[in-house]
VMD Tcl script that draws the C-alpha trace (Angstrom):
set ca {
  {-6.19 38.94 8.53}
  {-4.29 35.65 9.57}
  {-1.59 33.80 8.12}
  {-0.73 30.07 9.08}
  {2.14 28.30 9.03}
  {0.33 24.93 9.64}
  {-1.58 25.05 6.57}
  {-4.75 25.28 8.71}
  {-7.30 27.55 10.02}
  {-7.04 27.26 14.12}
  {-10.40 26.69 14.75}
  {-14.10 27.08 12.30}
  {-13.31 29.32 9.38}
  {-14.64 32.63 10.97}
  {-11.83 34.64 11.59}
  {-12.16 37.86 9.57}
  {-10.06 39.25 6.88}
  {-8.03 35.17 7.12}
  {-5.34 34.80 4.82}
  {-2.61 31.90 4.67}
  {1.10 32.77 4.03}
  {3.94 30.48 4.84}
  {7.01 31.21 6.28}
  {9.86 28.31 6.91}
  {12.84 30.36 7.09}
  {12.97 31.33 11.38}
  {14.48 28.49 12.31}
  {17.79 29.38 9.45}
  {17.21 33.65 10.48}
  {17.56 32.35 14.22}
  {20.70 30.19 13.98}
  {22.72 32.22 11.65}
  {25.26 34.74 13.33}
  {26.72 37.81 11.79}
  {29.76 40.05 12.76}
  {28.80 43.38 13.92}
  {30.32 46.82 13.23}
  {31.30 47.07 17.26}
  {32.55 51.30 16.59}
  {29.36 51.74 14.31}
  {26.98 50.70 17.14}
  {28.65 52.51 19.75}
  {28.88 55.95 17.72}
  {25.53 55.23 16.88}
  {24.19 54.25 20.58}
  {25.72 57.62 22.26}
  {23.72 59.46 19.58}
  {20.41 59.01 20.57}
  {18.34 60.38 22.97}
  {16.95 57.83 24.92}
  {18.84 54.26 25.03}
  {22.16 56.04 25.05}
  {23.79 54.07 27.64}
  {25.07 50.54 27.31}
  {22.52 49.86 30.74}
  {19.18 50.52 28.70}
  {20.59 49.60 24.97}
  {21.21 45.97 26.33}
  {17.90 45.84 28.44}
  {15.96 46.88 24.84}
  {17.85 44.50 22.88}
  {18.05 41.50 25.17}
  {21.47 40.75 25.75}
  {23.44 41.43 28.82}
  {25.70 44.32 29.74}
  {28.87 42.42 29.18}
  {27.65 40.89 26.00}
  {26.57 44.46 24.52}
  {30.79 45.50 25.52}
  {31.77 42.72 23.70}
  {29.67 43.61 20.55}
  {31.25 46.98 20.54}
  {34.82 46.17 21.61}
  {35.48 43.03 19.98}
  {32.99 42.49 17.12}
  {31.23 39.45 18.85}
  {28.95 37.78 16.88}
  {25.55 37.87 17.46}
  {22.02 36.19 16.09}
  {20.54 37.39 13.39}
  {17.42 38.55 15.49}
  {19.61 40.47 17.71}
  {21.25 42.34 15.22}
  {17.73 42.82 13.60}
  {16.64 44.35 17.18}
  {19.91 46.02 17.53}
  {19.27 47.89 14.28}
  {15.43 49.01 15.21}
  {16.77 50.49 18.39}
  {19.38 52.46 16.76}
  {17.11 53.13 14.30}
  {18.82 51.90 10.92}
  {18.99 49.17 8.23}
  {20.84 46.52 9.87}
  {23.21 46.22 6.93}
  {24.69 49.56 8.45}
  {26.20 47.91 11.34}
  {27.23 44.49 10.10}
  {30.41 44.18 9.12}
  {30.73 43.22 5.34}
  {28.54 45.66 3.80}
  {29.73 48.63 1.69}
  {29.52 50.95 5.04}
  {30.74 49.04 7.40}
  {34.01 47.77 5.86}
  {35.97 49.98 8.10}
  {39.59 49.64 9.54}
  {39.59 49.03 13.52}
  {41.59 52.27 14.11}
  {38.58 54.63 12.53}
  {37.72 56.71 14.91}
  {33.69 56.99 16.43}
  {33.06 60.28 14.70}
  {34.51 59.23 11.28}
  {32.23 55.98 11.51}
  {29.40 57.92 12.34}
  {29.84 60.49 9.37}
  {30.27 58.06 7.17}
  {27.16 56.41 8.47}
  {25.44 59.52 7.71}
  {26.32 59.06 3.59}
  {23.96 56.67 3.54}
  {21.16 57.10 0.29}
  {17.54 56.66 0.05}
  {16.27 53.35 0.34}
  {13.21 51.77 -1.08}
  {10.75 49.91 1.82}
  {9.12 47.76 -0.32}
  {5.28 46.83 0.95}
  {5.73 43.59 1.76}
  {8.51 43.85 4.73}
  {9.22 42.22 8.01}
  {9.28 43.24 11.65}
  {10.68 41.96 14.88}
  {7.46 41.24 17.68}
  {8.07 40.70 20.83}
  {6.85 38.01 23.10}
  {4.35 39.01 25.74}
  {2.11 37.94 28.53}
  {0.50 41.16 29.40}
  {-3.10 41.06 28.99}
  {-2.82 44.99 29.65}
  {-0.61 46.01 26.56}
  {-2.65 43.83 24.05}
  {-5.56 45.52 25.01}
  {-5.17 49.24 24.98}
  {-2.73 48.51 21.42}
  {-5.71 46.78 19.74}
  {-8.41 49.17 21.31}
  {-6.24 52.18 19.53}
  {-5.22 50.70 16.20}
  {-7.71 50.57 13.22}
  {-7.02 46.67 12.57}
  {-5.54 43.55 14.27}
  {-3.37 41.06 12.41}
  {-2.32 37.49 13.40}
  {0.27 35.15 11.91}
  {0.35 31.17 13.28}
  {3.74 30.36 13.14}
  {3.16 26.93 14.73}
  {0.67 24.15 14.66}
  {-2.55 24.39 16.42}
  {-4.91 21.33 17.30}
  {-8.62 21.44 17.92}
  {-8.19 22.79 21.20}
  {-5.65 25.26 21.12}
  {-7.11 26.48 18.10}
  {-10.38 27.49 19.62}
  {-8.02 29.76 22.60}
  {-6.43 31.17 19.11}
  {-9.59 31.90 17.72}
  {-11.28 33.21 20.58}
  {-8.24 35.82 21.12}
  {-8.05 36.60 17.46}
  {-11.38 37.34 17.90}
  {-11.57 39.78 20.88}
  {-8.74 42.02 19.78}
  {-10.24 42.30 16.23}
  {-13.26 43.24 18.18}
  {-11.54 45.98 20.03}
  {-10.09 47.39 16.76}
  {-11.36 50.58 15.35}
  {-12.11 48.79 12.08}
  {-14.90 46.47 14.35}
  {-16.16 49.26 16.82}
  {-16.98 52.92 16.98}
  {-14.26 54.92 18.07}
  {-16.39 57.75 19.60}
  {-17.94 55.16 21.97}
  {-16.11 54.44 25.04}
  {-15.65 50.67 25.98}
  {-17.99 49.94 29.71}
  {-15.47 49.73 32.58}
  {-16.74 46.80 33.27}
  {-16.75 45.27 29.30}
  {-13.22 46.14 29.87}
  {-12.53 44.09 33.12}
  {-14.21 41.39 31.53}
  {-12.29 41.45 28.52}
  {-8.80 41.72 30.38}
  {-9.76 38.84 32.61}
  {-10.53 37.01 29.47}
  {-7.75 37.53 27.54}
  {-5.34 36.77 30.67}
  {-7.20 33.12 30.80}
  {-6.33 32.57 27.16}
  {-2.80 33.68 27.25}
  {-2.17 31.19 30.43}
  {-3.90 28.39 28.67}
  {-1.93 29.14 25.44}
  {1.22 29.32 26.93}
  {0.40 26.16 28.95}
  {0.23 24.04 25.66}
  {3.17 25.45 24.51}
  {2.26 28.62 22.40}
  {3.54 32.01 23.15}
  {2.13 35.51 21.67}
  {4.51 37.87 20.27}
  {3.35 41.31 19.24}
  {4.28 44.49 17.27}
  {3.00 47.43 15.53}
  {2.78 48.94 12.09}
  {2.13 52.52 10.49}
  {0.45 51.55 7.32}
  {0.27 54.15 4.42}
  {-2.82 53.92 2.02}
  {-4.42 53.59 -0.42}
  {-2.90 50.10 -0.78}
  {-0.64 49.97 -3.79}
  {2.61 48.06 -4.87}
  {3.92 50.76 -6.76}
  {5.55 54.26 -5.02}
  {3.16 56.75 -4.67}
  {3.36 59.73 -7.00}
  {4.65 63.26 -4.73}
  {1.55 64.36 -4.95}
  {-1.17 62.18 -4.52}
  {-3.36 62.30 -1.03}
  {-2.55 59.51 1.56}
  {-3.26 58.93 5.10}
  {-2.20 56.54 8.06}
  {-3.37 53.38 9.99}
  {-1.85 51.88 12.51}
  {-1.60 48.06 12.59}
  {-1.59 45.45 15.64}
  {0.46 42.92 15.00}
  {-0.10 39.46 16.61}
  {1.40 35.94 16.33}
  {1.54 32.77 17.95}
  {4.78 31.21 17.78}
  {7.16 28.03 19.52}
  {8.41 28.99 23.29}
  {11.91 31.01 22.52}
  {14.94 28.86 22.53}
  {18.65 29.80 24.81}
  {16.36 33.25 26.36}
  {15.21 34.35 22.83}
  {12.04 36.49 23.50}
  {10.99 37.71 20.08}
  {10.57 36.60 16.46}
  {10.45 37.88 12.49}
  {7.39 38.00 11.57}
  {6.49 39.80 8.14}
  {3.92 43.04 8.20}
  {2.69 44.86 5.25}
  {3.41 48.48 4.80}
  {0.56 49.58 2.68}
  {2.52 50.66 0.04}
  {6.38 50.92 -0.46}
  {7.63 54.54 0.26}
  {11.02 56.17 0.08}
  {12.54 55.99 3.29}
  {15.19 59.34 2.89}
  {18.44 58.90 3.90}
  {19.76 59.61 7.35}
  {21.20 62.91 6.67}
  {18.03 64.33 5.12}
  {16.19 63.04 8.36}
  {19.37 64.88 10.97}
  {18.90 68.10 8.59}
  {15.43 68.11 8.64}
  {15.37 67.91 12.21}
  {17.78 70.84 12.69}
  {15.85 73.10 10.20}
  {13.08 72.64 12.26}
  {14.72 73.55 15.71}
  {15.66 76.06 14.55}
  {12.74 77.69 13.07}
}
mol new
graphics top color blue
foreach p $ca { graphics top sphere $p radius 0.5 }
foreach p [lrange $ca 0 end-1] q [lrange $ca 1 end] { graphics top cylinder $p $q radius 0.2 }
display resetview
């Protein structure tokens, strides 16, 4: 599937699965600037596992070491997208660590473990279908690869306006990952060694003369549930998973930005329990 924000298909009308959606709203999500919840983040980063220092939390969200201190010392503003990636890393709504929503209205002299408990009184909240992710710019021939040769689809957004030639490097890439998707091949089949050499020296040529005109790829992935529906699933009816390649051509990123909102579809929207369920869950199970 592939969505355009030009209003045109990139190249001849052969893309599979193309579909047109447009989105005008980046350039407002990327200038607006919220006020974090500087205690939330930090009781939140020195929970988890992995990205518990300020060293790798500001390496995964793009900002500096310094700038990440000043986020949880001083409240210091921040881009929407940041606080969208901030969010993802710590793995909650980003309304939980923006100051001004119901949780986050807290006094400065709250302490780390009260912010965090109260964090944890969170409810269940509804994912609707129809969502958005942040993808991240690349220019790895490598990682688009293997993720489309291991997801069951591929699908691309156009975020910026593509002319006759630049539309036929779009349509040529659009076309070799959808290849590589389960949903195009047979999964039981290895791909030739040398297919695959091929195919990574190809899709390094198209990168370079995308980004030469201009036009950077930004990618993510999505765990789809299905059957597709836009109602919540009964308890009891069957479902299974896909996984979802995300890809999207988009303007160069202004001031260092290196990724950008680009909307994904869920399958269907699900319950997503709240955070306590998730922490007791997890316990039950170490335990047993």
């Amino acid at each position: 599937m592939c969505r355009s924000d030009s209003g045109r298909l990139p190249h001849a009308a052969r893309l599979p699965h193309v579909n047109f959606e447009s989105s005008n709203t980046r350039d407002e999500v990327e200038m607006r600037k919220v006020v974090p919840n500087g205690k939330a983040v930090k009781a939140l980063r020195e929970q988890l596992e992995r990205l518990s220092t300020q060293k790798e939390m500001a390496s995964e969200i793009g900002v500096s070491i310094r700038m990440l201190r000043m986020i949880e010392n001083e409240n210091a503003p921040i881009a929407v997208t940041t606080a969208e990636r901030l969010a993802k890393a710590l793995q909650v709504h980003r309304e939980r660590i923006i100051l001004g929503s119901e949780l986050s209205e807290m006094t400065p002299t709250v302490s780390a473990p009260e912010v965090l408990s109260a964090l944890m009184e969170d409810e269940d909240r509804l994912i609707p279908r129809n969502d958005y992710d942040i993808a991240s710019a690349t220019a790895d021939e490598g990682a688009l690869y293997t993720e489309a040769a291991r997801s069951h689809d591929v699908a691309c957004i156009i975020e910026t306006t593509l002319d006759e030639e630049t539309g036929a490097y779009a349509q040529e890439l659009f076309d070799i990952l959808v290849g590589l998707s389960w949903s195009q091949r047979d999964i039981l089949v290895d791909i030739p060694p040398a297919t695959e050499i091929a195919v990574r020296r190809r899709l390094r040529q198209l990168i370079v003369l995308l980004k030469g005109n201009d036009i950077w790829i930004y990618r993510t992935s999505v765990l789809r549930r299905l059957p597709e529906r836009y109602t919540v699933a009964p308890p009891d009816e069957p479902f299974s998973y896909q996984s979802r390649q995300v890809v999207a051509l988009g303007p160069p990123g202004e001031y260092g930005e290196t990724t950008m909102r680009v909307p994904i579809d869920h399958g269907q929207p699900f319950i997503l329990p709240a955070w306590r369920k998730l922490r007791k869950s997890d316990n039950e199970t170490e335990t047993a």
